[in-house]
C-alpha positions in Angstrom: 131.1 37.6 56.4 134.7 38.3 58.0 134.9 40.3 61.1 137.6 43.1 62.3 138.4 45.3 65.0 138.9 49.1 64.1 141.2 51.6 67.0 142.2 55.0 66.4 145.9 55.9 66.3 146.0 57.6 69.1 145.4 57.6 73.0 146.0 54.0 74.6 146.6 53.0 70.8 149.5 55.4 69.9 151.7 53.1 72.0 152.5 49.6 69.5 152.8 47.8 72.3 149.0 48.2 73.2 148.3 47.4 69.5 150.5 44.7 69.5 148.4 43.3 72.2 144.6 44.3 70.7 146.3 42.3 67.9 147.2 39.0 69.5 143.7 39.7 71.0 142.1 39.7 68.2 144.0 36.5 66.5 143.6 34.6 69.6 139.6 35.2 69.6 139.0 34.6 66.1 138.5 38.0 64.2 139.9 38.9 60.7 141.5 42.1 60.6 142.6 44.6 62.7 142.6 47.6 61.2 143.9 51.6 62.8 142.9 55.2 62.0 145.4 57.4 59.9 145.3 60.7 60.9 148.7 63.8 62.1 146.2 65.8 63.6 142.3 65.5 64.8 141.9 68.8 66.8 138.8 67.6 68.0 141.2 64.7 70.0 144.1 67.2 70.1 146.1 66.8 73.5 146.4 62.9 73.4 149.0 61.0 71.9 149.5 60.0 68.6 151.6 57.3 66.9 152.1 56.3 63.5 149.8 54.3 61.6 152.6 52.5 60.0 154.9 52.1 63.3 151.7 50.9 65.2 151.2 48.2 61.9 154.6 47.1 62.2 153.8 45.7 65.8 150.7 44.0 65.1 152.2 42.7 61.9 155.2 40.9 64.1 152.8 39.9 66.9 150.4 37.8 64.4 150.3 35.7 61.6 146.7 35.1 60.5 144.4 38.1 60.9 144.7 41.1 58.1 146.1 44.5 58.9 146.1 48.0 57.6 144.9 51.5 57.9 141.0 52.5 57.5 141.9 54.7 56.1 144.6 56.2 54.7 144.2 60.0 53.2 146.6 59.4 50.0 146.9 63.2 48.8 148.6 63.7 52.2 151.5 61.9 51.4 153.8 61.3 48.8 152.9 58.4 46.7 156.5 57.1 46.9 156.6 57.1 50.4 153.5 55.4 50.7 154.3 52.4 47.9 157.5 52.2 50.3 155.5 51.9 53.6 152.7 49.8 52.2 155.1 47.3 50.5 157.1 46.4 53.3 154.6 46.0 55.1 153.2 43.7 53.2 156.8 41.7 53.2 156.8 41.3 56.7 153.3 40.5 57.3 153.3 37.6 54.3 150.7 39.3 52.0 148.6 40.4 54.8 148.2 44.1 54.1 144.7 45.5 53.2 144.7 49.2 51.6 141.7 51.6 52.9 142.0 54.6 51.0 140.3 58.3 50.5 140.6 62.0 50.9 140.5 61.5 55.1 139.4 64.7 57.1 138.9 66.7 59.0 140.3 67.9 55.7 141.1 71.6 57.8 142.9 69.3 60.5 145.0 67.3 57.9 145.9 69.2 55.0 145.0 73.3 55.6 147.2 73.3 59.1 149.9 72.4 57.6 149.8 74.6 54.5 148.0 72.5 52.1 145.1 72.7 50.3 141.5 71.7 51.3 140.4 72.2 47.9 138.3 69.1 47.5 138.7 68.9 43.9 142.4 69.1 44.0 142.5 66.8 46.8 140.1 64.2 44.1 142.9 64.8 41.5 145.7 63.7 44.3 143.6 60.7 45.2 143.0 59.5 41.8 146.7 60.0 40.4 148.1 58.9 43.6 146.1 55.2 43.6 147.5 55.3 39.9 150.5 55.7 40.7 150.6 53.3 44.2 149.3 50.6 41.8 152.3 51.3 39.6 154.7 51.1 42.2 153.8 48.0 43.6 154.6 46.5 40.3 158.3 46.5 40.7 158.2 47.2 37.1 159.8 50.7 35.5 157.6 53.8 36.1 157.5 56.9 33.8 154.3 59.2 34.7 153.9 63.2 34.1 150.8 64.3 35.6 148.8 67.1 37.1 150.3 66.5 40.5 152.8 63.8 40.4 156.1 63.0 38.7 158.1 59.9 38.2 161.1 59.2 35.8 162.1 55.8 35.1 161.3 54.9 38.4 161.6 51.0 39.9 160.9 50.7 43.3 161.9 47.3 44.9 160.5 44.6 46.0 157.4 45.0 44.7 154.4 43.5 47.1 153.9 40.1 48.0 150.0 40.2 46.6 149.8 40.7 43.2 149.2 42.9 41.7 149.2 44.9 44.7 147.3 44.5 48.2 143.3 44.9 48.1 142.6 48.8 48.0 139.3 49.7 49.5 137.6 53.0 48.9 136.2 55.3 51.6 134.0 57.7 51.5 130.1 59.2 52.9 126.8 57.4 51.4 124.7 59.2 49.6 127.9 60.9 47.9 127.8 58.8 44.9 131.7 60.1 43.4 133.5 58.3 46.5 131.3 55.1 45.4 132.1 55.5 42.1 135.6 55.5 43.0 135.2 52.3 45.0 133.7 50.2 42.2 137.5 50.7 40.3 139.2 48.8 42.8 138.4 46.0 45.5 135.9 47.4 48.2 133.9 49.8 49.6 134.2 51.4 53.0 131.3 53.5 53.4 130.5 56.1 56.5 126.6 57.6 56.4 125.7 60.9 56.7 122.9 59.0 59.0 125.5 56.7 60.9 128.6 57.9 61.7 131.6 56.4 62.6 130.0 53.2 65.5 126.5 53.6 64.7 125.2 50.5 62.9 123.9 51.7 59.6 120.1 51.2 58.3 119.5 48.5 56.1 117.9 49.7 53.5 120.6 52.5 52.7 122.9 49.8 52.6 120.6 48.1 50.0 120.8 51.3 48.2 124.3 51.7 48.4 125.5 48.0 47.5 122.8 48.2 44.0 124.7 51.6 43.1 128.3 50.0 43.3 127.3 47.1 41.5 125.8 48.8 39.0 128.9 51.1 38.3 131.6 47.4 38.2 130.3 47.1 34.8 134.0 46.6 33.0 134.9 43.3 35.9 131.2 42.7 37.6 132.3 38.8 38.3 135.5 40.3 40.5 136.0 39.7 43.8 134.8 42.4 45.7 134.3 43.4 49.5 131.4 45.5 51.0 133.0 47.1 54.4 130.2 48.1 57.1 131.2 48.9 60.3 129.9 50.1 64.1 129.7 49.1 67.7 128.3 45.8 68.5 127.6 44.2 72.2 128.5 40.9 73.3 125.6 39.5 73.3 125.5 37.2 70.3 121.6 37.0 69.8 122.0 40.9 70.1 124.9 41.5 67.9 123.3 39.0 65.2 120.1 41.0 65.1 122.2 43.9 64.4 124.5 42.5 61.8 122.0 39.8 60.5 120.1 42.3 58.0 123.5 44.1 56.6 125.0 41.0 55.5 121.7 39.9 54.0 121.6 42.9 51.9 125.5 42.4 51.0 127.9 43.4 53.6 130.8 41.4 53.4 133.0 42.6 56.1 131.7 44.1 59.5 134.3 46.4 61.0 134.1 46.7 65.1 134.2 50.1 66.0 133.8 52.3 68.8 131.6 55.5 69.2 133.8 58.3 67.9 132.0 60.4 70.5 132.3 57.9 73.2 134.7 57.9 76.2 136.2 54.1 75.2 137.4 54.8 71.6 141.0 55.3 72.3 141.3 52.8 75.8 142.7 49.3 75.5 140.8 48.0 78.6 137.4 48.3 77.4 138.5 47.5 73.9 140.3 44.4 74.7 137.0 43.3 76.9 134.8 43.5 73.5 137.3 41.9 70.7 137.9 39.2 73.8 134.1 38.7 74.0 134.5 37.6 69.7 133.1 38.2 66.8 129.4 38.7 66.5 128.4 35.0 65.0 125.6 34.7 62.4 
């Protein structure tokens, strides 16, 4: 099991030079990944600061050269996927192939799309997702594009350089267990990123759901079943390592592949460097 440290995009952490530092943090004390929150607008955290995902990336990409970065997760129908390939491949250049793509629909889907004059449609939104991965995948290539779809349009389109990784960096799929089309979705690419309608975003989810979850996925990879693929669980561990073991033991018994430090979204420390940097310098929870 690998082990990363998850901070929002905004408060303490819209400033990269306090992601710079969570990042040599993290490095330093031997996590995996570092990974930040995507988001223009949260109204439920409106008032704080907010920096972009990509700028804040940039500084943790410079500050380090082990741990993987990127953003968990990214709400592809909010962009364009041009823009995206762009952001996502440079990235990738000057981190040396470190780049790790979460993807999904994001939300509050009213925060992020309806206030600026999108849609919330969730079907549309589907549609975007699912011809916008397409198409990222495409544009990573380096190789000539031509696509007319419900959504999106390229014409003979090469976008250069293409990513280090090849094909392209991992893309992870997010979404909320027992919702079985965001699953379904994940078992197409490279890993699963899972929230719980039980265990929201820093509460360590049940077992057994995760049992359930993990057979489902693996029953829907029936066209590449022998692929590499990553089962991302995440939530707020202490210190403690007997503790934090207990916690994580039975998660990456049943699968879990990744475990994703994150603060209570409804707690007081999410967005604070201090008490952040106090956990990810504590380490990784050791099994």
């Amino acid at each position: 099991m690998r082990f990363s440290v998850n901070i929002p995009n905004f408060g303490d952490f819209a400033d990269p030079r306090n992601v710079a530092t969570v990042a040599v943090a993290a490095e330093d004390t031997g996590w995996d990944g570092l990974f930040v929150w995507d988001h223009v607008l949260h109204r439920h955290h409106q008032g704080r600061p907010f920096g972009d995902p990509w700028m804040l990336l940039t500084a943790a990409a410079l500050a380090t050269t082990r741990i993987r970065i990127g953003t968990l997760l990214t709400p592809v129908p909010r962009y364009r996927p041009q823009q995206l390939a762009r952001q996502v491949a440079t990235l990738d250049h000057l981190s040396g192939g470190r780049v790790v793509f979460a993807a999904g629909l994001g939300g509050p889907v009213d925060d992020e799309y309806r206030s600026f004059g999108d849609t919330a449609d969730p079907r549309v939104l589907a549609e975007r997702l699912d011809e916008g991965l397409d198409l990222l995948r495409r544009f990573w290539s380096g190789t000539p594009v031509d696509h007319r779809g419900t959504h999106y349009e390229a014409r003979d389109v090469t976008l250069l350089p293409a990513t280090v990784q090849r094909p392209g960096p991992p893309v992870w799929i997010g979404g909320f267990w027992p919702r079985r089309p965001p699953m379904r979705r994940a078992a197409r690419f490279d890993g699963a990123v899972p929230l719980f309608e039980r265990a929201r975003h820093g509460h360590v989810p049940d077992a057994a759901e995760v049992r359930d979850l993990i057979g489902y996925v693996r029953g829907q990879r029936t066209a590449e079943p022998d692929r590499p693929f990553e089962f991302v669980l995440g939530g707020a561990t202490p210190p403690d390592a007997a503790r934090a073991r207990d916690l994580i033991g039975p998660l990456h018994d049943a699968g879990a592949t990744w475990w994703d430090e994150r603060r209570l979204q409804t707690g007081p420390d999410l967005d604070r460097l201090t008490p952040v940097l106090r956990r990810i310098e504590a380490g990784p929870p050791v099994l």
